[in-house]
Chimera marker file (.cmm) of the C-alpha trace (Angstrom):
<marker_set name="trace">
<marker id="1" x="189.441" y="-42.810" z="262.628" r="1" g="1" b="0" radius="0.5"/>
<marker id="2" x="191.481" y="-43.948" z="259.513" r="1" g="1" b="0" radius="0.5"/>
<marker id="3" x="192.682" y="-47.713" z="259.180" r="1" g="1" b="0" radius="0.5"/>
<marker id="4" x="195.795" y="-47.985" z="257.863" r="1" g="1" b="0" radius="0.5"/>
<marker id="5" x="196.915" y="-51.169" z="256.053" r="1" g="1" b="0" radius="0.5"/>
<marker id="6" x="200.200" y="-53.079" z="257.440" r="1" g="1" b="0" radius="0.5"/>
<marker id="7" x="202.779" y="-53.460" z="254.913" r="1" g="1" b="0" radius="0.5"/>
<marker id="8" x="202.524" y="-57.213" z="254.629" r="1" g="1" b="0" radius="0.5"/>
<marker id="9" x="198.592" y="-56.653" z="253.812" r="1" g="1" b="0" radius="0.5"/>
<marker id="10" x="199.959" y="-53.638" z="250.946" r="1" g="1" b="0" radius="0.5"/>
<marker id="11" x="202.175" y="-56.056" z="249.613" r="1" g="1" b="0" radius="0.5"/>
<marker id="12" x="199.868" y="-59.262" z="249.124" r="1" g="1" b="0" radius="0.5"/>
<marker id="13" x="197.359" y="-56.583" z="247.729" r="1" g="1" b="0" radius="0.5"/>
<marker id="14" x="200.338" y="-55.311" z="245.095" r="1" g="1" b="0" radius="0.5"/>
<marker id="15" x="200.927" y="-59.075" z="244.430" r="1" g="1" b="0" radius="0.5"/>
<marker id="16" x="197.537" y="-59.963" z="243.671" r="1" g="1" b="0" radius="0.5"/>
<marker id="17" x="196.548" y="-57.033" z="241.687" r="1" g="1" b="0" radius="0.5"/>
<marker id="18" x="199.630" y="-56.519" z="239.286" r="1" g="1" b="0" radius="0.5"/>
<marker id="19" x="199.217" y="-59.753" z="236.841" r="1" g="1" b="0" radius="0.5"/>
<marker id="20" x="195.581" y="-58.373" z="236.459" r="1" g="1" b="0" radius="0.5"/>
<marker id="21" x="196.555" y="-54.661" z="235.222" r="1" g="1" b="0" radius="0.5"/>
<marker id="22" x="199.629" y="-55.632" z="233.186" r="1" g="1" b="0" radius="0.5"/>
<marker id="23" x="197.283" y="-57.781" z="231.449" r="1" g="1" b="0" radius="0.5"/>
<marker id="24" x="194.499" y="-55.079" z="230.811" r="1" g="1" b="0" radius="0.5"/>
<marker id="25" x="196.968" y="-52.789" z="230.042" r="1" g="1" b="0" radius="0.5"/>
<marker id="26" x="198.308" y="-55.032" z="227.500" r="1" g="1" b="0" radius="0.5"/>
<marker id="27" x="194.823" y="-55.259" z="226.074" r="1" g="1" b="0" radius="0.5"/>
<marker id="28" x="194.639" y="-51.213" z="225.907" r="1" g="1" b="0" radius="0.5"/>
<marker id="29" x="198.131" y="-50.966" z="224.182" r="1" g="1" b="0" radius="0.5"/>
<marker id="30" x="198.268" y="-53.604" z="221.958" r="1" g="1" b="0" radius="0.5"/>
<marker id="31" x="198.488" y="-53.485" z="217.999" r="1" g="1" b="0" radius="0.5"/>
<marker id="32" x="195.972" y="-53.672" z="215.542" r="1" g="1" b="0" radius="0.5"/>
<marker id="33" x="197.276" y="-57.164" z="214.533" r="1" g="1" b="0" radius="0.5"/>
<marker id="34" x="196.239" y="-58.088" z="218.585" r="1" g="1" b="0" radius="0.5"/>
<marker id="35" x="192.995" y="-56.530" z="218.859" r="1" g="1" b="0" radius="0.5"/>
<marker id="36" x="190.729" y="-59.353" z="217.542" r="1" g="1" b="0" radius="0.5"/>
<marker id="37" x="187.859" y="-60.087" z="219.782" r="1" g="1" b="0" radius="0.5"/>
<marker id="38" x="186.161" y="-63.529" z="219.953" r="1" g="1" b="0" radius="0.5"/>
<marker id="39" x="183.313" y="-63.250" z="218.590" r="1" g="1" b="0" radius="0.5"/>
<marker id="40" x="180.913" y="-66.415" z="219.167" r="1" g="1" b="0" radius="0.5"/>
<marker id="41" x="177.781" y="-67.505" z="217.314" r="1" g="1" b="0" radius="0.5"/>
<marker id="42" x="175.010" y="-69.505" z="218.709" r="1" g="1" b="0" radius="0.5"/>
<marker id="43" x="174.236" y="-70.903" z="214.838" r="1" g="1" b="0" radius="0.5"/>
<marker id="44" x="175.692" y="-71.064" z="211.635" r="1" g="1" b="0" radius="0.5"/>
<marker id="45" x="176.265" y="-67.686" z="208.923" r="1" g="1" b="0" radius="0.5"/>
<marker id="46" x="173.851" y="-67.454" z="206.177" r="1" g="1" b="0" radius="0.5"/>
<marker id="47" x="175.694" y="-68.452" z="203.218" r="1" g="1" b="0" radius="0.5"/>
<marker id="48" x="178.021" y="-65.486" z="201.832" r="1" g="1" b="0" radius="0.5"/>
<marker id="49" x="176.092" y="-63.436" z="199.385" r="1" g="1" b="0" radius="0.5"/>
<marker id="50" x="177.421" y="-62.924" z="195.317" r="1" g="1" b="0" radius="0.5"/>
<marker id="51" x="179.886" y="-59.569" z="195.639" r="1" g="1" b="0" radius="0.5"/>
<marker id="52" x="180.878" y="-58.694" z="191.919" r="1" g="1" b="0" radius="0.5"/>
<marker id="53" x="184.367" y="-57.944" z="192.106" r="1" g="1" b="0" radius="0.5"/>
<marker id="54" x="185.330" y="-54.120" z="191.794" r="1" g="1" b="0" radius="0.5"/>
<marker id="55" x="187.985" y="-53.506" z="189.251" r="1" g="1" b="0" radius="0.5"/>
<marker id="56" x="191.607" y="-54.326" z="190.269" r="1" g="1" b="0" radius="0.5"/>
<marker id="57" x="193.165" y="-51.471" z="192.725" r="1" g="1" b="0" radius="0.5"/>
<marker id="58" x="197.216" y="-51.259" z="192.731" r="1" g="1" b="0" radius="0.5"/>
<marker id="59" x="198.751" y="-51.592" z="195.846" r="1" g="1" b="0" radius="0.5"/>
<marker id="60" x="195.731" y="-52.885" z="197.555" r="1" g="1" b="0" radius="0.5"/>
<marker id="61" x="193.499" y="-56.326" z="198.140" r="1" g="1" b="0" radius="0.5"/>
<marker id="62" x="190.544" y="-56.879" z="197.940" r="1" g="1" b="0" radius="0.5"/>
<marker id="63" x="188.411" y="-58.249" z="201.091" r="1" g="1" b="0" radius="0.5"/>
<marker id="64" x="185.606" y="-59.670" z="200.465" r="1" g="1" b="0" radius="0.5"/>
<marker id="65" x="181.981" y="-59.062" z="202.670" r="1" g="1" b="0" radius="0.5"/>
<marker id="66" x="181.240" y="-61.792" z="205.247" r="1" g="1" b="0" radius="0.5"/>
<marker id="67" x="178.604" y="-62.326" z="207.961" r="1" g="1" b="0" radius="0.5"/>
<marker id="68" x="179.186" y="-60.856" z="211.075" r="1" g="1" b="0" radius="0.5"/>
<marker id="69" x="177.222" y="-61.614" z="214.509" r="1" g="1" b="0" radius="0.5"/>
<marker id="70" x="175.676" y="-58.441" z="216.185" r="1" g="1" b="0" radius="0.5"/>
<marker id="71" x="172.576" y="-58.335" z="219.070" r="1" g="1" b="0" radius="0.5"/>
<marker id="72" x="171.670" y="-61.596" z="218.425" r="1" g="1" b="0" radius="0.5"/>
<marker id="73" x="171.935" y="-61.991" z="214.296" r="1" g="1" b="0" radius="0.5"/>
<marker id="74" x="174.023" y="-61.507" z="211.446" r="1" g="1" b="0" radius="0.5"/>
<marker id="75" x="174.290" y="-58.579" z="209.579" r="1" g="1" b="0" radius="0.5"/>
<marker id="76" x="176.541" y="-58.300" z="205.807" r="1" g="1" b="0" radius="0.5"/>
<marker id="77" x="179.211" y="-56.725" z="205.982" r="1" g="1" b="0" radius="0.5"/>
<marker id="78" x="180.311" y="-55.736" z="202.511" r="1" g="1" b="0" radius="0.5"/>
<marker id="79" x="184.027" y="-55.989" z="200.947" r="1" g="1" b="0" radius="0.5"/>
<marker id="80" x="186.333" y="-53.514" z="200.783" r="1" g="1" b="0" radius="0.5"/>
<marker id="81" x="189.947" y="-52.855" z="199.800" r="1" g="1" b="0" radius="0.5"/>
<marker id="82" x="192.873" y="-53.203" z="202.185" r="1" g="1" b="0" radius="0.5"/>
<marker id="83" x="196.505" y="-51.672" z="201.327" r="1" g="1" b="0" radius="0.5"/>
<marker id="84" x="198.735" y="-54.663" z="200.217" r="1" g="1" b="0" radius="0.5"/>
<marker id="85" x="202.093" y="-55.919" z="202.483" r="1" g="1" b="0" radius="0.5"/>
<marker id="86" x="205.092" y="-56.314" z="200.688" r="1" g="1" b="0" radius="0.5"/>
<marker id="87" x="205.711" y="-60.438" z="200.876" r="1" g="1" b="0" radius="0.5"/>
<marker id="88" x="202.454" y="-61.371" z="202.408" r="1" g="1" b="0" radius="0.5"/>
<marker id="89" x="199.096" y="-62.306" z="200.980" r="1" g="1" b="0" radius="0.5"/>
<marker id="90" x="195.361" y="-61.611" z="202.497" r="1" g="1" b="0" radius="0.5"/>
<marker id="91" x="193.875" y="-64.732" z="203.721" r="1" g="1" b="0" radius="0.5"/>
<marker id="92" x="190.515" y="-63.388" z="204.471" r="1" g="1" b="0" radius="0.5"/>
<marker id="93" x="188.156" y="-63.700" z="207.993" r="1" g="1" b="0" radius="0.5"/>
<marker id="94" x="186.016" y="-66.479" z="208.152" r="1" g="1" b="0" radius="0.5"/>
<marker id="95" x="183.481" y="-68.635" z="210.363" r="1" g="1" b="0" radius="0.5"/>
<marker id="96" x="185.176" y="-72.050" z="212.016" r="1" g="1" b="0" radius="0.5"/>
<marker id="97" x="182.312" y="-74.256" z="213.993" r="1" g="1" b="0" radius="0.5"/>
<marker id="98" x="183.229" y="-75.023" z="217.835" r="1" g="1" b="0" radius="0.5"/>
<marker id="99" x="181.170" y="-77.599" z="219.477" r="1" g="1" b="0" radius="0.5"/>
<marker id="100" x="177.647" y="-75.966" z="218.972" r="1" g="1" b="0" radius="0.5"/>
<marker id="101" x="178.577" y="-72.479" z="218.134" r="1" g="1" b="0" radius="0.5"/>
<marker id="102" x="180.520" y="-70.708" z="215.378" r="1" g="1" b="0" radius="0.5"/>
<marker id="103" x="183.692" y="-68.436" z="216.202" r="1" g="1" b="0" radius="0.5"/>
<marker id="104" x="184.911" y="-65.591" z="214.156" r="1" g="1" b="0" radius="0.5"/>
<marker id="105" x="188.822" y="-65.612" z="212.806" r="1" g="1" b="0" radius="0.5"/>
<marker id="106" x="189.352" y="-62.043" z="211.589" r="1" g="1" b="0" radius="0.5"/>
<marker id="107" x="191.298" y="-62.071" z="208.485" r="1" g="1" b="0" radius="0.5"/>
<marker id="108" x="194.775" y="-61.661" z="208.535" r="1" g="1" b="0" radius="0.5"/>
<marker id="109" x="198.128" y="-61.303" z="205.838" r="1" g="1" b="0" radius="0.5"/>
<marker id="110" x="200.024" y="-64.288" z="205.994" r="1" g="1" b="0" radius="0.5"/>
<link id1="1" id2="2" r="1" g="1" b="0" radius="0.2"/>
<link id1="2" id2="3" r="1" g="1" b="0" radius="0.2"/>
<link id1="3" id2="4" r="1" g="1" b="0" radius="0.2"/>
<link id1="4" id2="5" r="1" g="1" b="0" radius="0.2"/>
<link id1="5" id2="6" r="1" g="1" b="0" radius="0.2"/>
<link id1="6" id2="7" r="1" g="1" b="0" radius="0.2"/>
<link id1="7" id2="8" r="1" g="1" b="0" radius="0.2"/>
<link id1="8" id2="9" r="1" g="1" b="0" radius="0.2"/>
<link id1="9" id2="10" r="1" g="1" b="0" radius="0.2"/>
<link id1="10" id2="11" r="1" g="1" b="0" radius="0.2"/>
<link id1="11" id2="12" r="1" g="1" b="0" radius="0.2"/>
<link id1="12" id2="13" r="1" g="1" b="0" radius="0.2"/>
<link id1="13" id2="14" r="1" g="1" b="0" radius="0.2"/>
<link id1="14" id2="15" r="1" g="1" b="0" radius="0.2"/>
<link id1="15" id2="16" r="1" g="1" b="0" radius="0.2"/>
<link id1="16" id2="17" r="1" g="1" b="0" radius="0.2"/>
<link id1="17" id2="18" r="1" g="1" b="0" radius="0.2"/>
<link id1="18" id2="19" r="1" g="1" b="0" radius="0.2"/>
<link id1="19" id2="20" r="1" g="1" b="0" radius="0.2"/>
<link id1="20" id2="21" r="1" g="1" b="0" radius="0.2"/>
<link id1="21" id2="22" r="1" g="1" b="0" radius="0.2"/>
<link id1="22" id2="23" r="1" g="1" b="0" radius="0.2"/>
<link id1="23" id2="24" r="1" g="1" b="0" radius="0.2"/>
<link id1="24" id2="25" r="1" g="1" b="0" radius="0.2"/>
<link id1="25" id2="26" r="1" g="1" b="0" radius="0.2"/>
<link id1="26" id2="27" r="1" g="1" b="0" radius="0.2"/>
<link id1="27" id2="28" r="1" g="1" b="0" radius="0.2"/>
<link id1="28" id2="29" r="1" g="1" b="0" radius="0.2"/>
<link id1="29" id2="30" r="1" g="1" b="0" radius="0.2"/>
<link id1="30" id2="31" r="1" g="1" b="0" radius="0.2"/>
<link id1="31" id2="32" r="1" g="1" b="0" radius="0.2"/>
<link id1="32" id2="33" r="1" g="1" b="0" radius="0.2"/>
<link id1="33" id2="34" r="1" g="1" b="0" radius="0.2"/>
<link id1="34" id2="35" r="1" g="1" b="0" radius="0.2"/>
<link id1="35" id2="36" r="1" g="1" b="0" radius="0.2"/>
<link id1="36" id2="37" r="1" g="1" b="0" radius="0.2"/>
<link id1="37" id2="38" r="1" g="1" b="0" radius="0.2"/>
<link id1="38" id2="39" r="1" g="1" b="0" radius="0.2"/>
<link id1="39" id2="40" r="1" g="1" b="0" radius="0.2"/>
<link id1="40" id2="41" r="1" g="1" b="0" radius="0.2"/>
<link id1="41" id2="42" r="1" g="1" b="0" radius="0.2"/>
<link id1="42" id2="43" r="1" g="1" b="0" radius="0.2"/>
<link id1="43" id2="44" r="1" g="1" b="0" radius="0.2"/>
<link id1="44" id2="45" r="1" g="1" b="0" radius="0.2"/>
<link id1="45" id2="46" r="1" g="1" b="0" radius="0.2"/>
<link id1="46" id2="47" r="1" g="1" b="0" radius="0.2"/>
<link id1="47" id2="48" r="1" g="1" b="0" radius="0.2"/>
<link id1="48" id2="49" r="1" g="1" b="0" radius="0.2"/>
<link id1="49" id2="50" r="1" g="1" b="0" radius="0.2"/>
<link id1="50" id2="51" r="1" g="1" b="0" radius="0.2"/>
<link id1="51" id2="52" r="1" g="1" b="0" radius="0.2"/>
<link id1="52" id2="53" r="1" g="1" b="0" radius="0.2"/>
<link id1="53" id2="54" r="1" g="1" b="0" radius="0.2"/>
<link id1="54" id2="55" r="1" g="1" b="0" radius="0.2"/>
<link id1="55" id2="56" r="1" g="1" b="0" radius="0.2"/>
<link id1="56" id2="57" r="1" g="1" b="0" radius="0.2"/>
<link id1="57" id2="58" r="1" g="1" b="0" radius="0.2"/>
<link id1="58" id2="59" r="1" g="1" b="0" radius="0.2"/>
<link id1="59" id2="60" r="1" g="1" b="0" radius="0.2"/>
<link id1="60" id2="61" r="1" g="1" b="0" radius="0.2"/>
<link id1="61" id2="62" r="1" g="1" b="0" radius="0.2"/>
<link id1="62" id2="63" r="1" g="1" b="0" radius="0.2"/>
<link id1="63" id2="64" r="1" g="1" b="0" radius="0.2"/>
<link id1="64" id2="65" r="1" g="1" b="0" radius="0.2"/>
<link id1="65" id2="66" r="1" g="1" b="0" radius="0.2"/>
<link id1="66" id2="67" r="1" g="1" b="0" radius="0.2"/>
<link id1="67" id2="68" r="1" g="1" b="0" radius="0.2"/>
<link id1="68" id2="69" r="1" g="1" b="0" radius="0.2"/>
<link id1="69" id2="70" r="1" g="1" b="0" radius="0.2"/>
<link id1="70" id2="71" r="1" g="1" b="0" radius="0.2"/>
<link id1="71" id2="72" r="1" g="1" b="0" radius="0.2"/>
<link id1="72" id2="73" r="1" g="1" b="0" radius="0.2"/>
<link id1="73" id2="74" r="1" g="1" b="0" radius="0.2"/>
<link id1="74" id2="75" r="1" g="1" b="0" radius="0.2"/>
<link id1="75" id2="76" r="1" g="1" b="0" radius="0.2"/>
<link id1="76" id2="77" r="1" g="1" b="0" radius="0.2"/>
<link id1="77" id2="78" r="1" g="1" b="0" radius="0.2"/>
<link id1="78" id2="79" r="1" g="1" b="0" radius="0.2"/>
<link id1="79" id2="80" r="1" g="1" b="0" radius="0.2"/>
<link id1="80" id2="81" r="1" g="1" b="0" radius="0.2"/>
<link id1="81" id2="82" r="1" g="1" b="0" radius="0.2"/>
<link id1="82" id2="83" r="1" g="1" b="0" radius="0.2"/>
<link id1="83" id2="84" r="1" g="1" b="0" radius="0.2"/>
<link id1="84" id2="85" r="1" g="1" b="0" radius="0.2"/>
<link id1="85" id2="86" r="1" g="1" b="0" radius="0.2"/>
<link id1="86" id2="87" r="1" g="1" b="0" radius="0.2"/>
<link id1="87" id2="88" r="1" g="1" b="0" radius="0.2"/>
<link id1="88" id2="89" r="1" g="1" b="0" radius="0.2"/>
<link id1="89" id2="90" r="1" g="1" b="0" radius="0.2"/>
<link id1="90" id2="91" r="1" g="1" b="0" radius="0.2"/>
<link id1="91" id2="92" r="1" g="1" b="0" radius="0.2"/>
<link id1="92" id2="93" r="1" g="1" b="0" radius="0.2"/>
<link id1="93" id2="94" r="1" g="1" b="0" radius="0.2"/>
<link id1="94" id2="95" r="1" g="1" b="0" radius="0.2"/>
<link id1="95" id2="96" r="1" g="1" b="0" radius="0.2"/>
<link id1="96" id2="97" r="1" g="1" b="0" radius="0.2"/>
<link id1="97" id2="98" r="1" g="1" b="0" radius="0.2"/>
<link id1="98" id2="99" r="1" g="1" b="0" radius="0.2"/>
<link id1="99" id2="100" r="1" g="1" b="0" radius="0.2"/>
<link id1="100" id2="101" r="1" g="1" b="0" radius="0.2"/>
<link id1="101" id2="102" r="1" g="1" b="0" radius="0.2"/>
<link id1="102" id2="103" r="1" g="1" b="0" radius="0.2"/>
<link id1="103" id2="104" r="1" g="1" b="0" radius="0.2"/>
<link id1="104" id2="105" r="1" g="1" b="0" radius="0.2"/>
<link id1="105" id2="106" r="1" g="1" b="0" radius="0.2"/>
<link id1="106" id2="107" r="1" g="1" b="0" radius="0.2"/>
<link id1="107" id2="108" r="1" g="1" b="0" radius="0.2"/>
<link id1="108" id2="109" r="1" g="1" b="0" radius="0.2"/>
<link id1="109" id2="110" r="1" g="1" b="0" radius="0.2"/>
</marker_set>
């Protein structure tokens, strides 16, 4: 035999489950500008390692390698070129202490 749920039950179920899709769904569809993930660090980066700069590239910046956190150490990530934005100017990612740990801001045009 099949329970069926009273409408009052439906609805508090509805109420209680909507904030929590809208916000995953927001998660799924947002931009590339929203998609940053924290990304914690139980100690500091090593310190950045010497890039030499590749020759100028019109129409693009230049990113330079960091340190990023992955199962349990860091691993170099080298530079790379990123198309320019008309107005804006790269300010690239970098590691910002909290408390004991270090947090990742991804870099971003400003």
């Amino acid at each position: 035999m099949r329970k069926t749920r009273s409408p009052l039950r439906a609805a508090l179920s509805a109420a209680v489950l909507a904030p929590a899709v809208a916000v995953s769904f927001a998660a799924l569809h947002s931009g590339p500008a929203n998609a940053q993930a924290i990304i914690v660090a139980p100690s500091a980066p090593p310190p950045p390692r010497v890039e030499p700069l590749p020759p100028t590239r019109a129409g693009y910046a230049w990113d330079p390698g960091h340190w990023r956190f992955a199962h349990g150490g860091y691993v170099w990530a080298p530079g790379h070129w990123r198309p320019v934005r008309a107005g804006y100017r790269w300010i690239p990612g970098h590691w910002v202490q909290h408390g004991p740990n270090w947090r990742w801001i991804d870099g971003h045009w400003a």
